[in-house]
N, C-alpha and C positions, 0 to 999 in steps of 0.2 A: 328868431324865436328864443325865448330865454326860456333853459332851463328852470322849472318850478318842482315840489314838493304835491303830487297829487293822492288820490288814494291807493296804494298798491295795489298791485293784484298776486305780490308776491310775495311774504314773510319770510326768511329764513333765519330762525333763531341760532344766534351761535354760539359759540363757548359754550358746548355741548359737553357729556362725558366719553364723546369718540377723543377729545385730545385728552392723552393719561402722559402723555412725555413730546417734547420736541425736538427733533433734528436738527441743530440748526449749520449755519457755516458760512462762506461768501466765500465770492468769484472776484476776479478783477476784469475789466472791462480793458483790453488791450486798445482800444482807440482812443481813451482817454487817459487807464491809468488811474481810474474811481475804481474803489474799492466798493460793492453792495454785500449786504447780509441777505443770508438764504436762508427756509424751513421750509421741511418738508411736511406736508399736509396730508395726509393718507397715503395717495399714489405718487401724489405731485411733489415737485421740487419748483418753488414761488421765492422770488425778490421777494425779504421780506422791508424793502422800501420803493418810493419809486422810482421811474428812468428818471437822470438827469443827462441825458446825453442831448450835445448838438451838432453832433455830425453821423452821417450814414455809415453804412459797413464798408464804403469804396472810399469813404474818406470826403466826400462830398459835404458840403455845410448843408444842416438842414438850415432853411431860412427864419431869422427871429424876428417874430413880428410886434412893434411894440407900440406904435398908433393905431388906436378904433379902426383906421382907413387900410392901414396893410392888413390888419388881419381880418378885415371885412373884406377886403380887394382877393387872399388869398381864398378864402372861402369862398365867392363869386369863381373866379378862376380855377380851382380843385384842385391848387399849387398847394407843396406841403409849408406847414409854420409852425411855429412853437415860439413862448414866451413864458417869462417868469410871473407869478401871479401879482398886478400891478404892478408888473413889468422892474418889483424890485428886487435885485438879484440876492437877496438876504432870504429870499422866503427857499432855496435853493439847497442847500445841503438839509432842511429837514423834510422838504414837502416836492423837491424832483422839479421839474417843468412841467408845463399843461401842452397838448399838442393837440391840433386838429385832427383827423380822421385821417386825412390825406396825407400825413408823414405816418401815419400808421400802416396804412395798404401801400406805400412805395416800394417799388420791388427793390430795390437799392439796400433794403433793411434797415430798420431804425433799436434794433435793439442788439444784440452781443451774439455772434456765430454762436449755436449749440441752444439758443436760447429763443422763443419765439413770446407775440401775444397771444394767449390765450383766444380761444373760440369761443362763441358763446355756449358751445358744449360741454367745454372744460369748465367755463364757471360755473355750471351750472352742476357738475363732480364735484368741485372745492364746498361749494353751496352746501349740495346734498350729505356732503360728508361731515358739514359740520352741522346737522340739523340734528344729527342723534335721534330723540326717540318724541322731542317733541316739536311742532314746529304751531300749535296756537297761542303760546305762553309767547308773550312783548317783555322783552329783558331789556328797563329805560335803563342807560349810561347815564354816566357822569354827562354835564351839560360840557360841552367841550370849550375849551378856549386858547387861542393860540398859544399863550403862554404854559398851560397848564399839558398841552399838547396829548388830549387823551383820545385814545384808541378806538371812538366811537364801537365800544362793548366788543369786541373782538380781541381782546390781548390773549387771550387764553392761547388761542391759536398759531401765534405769530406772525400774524399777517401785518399787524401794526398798521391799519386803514387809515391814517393821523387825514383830518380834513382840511386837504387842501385847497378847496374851492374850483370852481371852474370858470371860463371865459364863453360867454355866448356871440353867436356868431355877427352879432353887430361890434364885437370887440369890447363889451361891460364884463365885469367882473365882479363874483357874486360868490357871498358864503363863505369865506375863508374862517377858517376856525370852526364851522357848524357842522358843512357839506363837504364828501367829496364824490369825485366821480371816475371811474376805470373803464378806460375802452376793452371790447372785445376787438378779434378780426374778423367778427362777422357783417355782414349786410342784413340789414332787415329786407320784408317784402314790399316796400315800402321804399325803398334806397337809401335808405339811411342806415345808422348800424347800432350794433347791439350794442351795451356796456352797463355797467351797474354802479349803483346809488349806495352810499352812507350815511345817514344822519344822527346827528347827536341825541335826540332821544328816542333812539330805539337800539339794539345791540343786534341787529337785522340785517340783512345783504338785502337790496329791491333792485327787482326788473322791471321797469314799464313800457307800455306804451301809453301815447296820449291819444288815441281816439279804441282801440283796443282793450285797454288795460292791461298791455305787455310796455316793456321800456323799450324805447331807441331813442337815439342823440342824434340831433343833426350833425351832419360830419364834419360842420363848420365850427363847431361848440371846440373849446378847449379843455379837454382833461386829462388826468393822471395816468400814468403808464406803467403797467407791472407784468414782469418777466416769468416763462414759464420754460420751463428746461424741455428740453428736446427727450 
């Protein structure tokens, strides 16, 4: 199923006047030794870029999948994967790795002790907290472009959404520079899970679904991973 662009059912306008100053700072990832940047967003403490890690918290590889057939094979099977987007490893220090679902939920952990992925409940705090006072007004961004590497209408905040694109679960890869996409660690009712949308012309956080009008991903798909402090 390839990720598409349909009509929302959710707008959150950001670059609100809730952000009047930012926190910002970074942790080091003791299993690697990458350095990330942090801000803090109302209550939260958010990466403000995304995972680039390829191994779990016991020191395990997560597995990299980098042909259509592994990373189609791991999604059949609900083995975890991750790859670079077009698998080429330049897109890496600015836009993280895309992971399926299943190195998200592995109890092993794929992100940094102290640090976990958000809920669908907690996005939906970061959301709320940057909608301020309006949320009907469409704030069109810059049109994004890799090179130009713009914030899909969020800089204000420091979340820095840069679009990474994502992988669909037949292993295509789609959007880079337009679109990106963030897992939650929720399940939908539906078994699939939660996660949230960026696009380049809108300055909005979306949640869908496709039969609904709420969002979830299949947990085959590959996307962007951002850290939430403990």
């Amino acid at each position: 199923m390839k990720l598409k662009t349909i009509v929302p059912a959710i707008a959150i306008l950001l670059g609100s006047t809730n952000i009047i100053a930012q926190t910002t700072g970074t942790f080091k990832d003791t299993r690697d030794g990458r350095t990330y940047k942090t801000v803090v967003i109302g209550t939260q403490t958010w990466t403000a870029e995304n995972l680039n890690a390829s191994t779990f918290n016991n020191g395990d590889p997560i597995p990299e999948a980098k042909t259509e057939e592994e990373w189609k094979k791991a999604g059949i099977e609900g083995t975890p994967a991750w790859c670079h987007f077009d698998n080429d490893a330049s897109n890496g220090p600015s836009f993280g790795k895309l992971y399926n679902w299943y190195a998200v939920n592995d109890p092993r952990g794929i992100v940094p002790k102290g640090w976990h992925v958000p809920t669908d409940t907690e996005w939906t705090i970061f959301t709320n907290f940057l909608s301020g006072e309006s949320t009907s007004k469409k704030k069109k961004a810059q049109k994004t472009t890799i090179n130009e590497k713009s914030d899909n209408g969020i800089k204000k905040s420091g979340f820095l959404g840069l679009p990474g694109g994502y992988r669909d679960e037949e292993g295509l890869f789609h959007d880079y520079g337009y679109d990106g996409g963030w897992w939650s660690s929720t399940e939908s009712d539906r078994n699939d899970a939660w996660g949230r949308g960026l696009y380049y012309l809108y300055g909005n956080v979306f949640r869908y679904d496709f039969s609904a009008q709420y969002c979830y991903y299949s947990k085959s798909n590959g996307l962007s991973i951002r850290c939430l402090k403990d």
